[in-house]
C-alpha positions in Angstrom: 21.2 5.0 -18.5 24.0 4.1 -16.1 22.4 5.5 -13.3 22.2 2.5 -11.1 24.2 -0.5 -10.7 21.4 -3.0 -10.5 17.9 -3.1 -10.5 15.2 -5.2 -9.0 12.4 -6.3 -10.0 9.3 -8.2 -10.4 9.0 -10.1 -14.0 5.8 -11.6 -15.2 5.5 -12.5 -19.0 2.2 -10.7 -19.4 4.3 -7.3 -18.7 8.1 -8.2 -19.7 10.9 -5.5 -18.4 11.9 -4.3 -21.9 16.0 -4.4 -21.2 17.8 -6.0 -24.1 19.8 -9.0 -23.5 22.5 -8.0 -25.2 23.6 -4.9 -22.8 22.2 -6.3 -19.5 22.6 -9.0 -17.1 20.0 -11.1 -15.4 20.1 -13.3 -12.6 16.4 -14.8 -11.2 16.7 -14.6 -7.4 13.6 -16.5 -6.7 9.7 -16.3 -7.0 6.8 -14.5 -5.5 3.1 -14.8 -5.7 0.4 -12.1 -5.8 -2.9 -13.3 -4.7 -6.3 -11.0 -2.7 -6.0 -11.2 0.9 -8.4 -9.1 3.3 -8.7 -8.4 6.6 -10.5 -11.3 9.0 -13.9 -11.5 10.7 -14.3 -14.5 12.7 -11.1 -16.1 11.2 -12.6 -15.9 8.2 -11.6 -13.1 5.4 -14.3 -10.5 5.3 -15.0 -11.2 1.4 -15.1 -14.0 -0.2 -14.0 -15.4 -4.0 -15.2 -15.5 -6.2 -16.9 -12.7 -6.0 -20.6 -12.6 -5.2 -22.5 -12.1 -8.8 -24.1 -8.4 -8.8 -22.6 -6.9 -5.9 -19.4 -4.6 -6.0 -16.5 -5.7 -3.7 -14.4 -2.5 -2.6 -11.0 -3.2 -4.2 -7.6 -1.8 -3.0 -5.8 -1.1 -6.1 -2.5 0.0 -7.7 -2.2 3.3 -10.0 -2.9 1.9 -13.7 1.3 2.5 -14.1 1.9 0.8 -11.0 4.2 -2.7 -12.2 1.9 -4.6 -10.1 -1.2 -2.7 -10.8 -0.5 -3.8 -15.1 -0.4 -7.3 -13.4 -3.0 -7.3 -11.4 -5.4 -5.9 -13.8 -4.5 -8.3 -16.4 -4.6 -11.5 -14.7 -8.9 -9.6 -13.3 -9.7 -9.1 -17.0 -8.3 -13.0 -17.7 -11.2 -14.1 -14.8 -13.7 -11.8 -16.0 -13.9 -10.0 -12.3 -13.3 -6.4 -13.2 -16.6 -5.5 -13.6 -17.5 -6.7 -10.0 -14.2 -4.5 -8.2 -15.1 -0.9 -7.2 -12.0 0.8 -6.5 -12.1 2.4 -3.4 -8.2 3.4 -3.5 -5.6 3.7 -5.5 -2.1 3.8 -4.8 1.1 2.8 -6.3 3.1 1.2 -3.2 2.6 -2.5 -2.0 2.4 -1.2 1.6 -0.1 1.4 1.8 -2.8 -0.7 -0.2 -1.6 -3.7 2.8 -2.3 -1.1 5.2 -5.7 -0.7 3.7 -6.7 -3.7 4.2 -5.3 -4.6 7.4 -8.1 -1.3 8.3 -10.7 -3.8 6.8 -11.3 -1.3 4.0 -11.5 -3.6 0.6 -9.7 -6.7 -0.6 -6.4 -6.2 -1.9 -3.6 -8.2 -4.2 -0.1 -7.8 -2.5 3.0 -10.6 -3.0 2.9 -13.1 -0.2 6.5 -11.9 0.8 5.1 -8.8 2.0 2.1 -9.9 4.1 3.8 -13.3 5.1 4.1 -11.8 8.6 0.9 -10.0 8.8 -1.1 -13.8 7.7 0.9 -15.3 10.7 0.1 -12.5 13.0 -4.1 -13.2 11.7 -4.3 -9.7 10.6 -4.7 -10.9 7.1 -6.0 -14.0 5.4 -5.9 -14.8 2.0 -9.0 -15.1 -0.3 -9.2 -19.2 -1.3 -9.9 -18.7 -4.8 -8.9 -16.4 -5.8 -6.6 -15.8 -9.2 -2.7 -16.3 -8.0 -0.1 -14.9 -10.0 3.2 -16.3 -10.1 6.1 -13.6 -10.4 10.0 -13.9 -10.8 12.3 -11.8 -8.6 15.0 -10.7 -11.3 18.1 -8.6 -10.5 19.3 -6.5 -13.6 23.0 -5.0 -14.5 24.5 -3.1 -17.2 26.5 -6.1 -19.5 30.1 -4.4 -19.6 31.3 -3.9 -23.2 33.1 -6.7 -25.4 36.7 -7.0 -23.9 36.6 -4.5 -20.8 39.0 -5.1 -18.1 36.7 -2.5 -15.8 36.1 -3.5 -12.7 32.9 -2.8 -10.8 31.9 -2.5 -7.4 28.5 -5.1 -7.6 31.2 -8.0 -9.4 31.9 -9.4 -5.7 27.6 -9.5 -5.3 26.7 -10.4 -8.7 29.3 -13.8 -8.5 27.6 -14.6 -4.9 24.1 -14.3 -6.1 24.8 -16.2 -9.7 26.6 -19.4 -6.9 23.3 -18.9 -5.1 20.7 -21.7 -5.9 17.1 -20.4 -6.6 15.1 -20.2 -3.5 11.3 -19.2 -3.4 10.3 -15.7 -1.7 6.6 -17.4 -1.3 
């Protein structure tokens, strides 16, 4: 709508960003991986994968409209562990579900960029195993019409980030 001057954001092909081509920009920064991390008990993660047949493992989620939560979910019904989750909470940011786990409250799926410092610091650990979902970290602007001399303020940004070669955010 105009509103912004770039957006982004997280792009997996199982839920595309529906912005045509042909009147927006893309440029892929770099990459990200989601993957279920809990909090450790005797440097180990308090739950394991994959998940133990007939019992329910409390599961940190995002809201169903959450952009991770569509992800998530997806890549659980793929592995058939859906029906062995009970969500516990539901939320739609990255870092209160992290927080919940770091309490020891239920295994979670968060990007490795934001609990990169909290598996370092022990207070995490990932779940070896488990379903890892790769993710690309797009940035998004408004393609100028067909022979516009306008000018924009994000030009000087978007020419250093398109020099830029891709790094990982893993």
């Amino acid at each position: 709508e105009g509103s912004c001057d770039v957006l982004l954001a997280y792009h997996h092909p199982s839920r595309p960003i529906a912005l045509d081509p042909m009147h927006y920009d893309m440029l892929v920064l770099g990459h990200d991986t989601v993957t279920a991390y809990a909090r450790p008990q005797n440097d180990r993660p308090t739950w394991t994968w994959p998940l133990p047949r007939g019992q329910r493992t409390p599961w940190l989620a995002y809201a169903s409209g959450a952009y991770l939560g569509l992800v998530v979910e997806s890549a659980l019904k793929k592995e058939g562990a859906l029906d062995m989750l009970d969500r516990v909470y539901e939320t739609e940011m990255s870092e209160s579900v992290k927080a919940m786990a770091i309490e020891g409250q239920g295994v979670a799926f968060l990007p490795s960029s934001a609990v990169a410092h909290d598996v370092a610091r022990g207070r995490l650990l990932p779940l070896l195993g488990a379903p890892e979902i790769e993710l690309e970290v797009r940035i998004y602007r408004q393609r100028l019409s067909a022979g516009a001399n306008e000018r924009r303020l994000t030009d000087p940004l978007w020419a250093h980030l398109a020099s830029q070669p891709l790094e990982s955010t893993d």
